[in-house]
C-alpha positions in Angstrom: -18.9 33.5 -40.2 -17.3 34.6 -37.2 -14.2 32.2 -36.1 -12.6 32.5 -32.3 -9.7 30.6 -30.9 -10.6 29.8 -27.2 -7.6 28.6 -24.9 -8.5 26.8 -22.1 -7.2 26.0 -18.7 -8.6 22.7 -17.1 -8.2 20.9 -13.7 -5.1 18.8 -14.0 -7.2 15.6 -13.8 -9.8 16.5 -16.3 -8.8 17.4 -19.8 -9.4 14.4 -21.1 -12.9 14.6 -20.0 -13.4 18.6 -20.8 -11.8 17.9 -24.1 -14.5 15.5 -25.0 -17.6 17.5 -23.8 -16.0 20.9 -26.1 -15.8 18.4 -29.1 -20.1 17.3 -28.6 -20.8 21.2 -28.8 -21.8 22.7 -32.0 -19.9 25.3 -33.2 -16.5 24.0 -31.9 -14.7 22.0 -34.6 -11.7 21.2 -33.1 -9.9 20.9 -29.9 -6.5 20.8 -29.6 -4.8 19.7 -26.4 -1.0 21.5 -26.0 1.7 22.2 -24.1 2.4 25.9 -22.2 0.6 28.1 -19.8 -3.0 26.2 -21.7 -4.2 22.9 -22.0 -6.4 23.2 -24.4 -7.0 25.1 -27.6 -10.8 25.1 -29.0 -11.4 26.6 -32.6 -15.2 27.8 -33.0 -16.6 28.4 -36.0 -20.2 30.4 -35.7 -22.7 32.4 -37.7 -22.4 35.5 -35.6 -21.3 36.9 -32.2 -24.9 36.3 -31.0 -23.7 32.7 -31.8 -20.3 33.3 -30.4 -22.0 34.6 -27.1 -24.3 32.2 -26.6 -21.9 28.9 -27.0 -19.5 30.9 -24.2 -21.5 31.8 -22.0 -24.7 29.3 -22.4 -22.6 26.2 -23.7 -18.8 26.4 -22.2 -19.2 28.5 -18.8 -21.0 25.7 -17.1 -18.7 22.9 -18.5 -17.1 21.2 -14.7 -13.1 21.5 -15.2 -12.7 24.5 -16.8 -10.6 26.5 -14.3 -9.7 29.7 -17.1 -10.5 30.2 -20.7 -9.2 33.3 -22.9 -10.9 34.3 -26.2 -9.1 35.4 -29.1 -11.3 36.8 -32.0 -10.1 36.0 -35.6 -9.9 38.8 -37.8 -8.7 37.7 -41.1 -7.4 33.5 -42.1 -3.2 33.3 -43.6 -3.7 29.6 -44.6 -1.6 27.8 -47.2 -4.3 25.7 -48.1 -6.1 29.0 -49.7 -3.0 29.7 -51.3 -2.6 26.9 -52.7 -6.8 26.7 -54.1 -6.3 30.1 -55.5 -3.1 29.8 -57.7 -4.3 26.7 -58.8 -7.6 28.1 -60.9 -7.4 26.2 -64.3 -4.8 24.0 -63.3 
């Protein structure tokens, strides 16, 4: 499973509206709109880079409003949810 974090620069007047085409694409499972240099924050979740390539390039390039994106590969996931699943085994 290969996991990217995708932020996302939009034309003032249309995040709503890019923010609601990422969510219909497979492969993105959450869109985030925030505050900062970005307006948006899409987490991808894909079998492979193949995958990963193909929804960039194939699925998000031709999206209308997208004036920048930058993609962030995930190495390795800090969560204290695992945490939390692993120390409580037999609990």
């Amino acid at each position: 499973m290969v996991t990217a974090i995708i932020l996302i620069q939009t034309q003032r007047a249309r995040t709503n509206e890019v923010a609601e085409k990422l969510v219909e694409i497979t492969g993105i499972s959450e869109v985030y709109s925030v505050s900062g240099n970005y307006d948006l924050v899409a987490i991808i979740r894909v079998p492979d880079n193949e995958a990963l390539a193909r929804l960039v390039t194939e699925k998000l390039r031709p999206l209308a409003g997208i004036d920048k994106t930058e993609t962030m590969l995930a190495f390795k996931t800090y969560s204290p949810h695992d945490l939390d699943r692993m120390f409580a085994v037999g609990m």
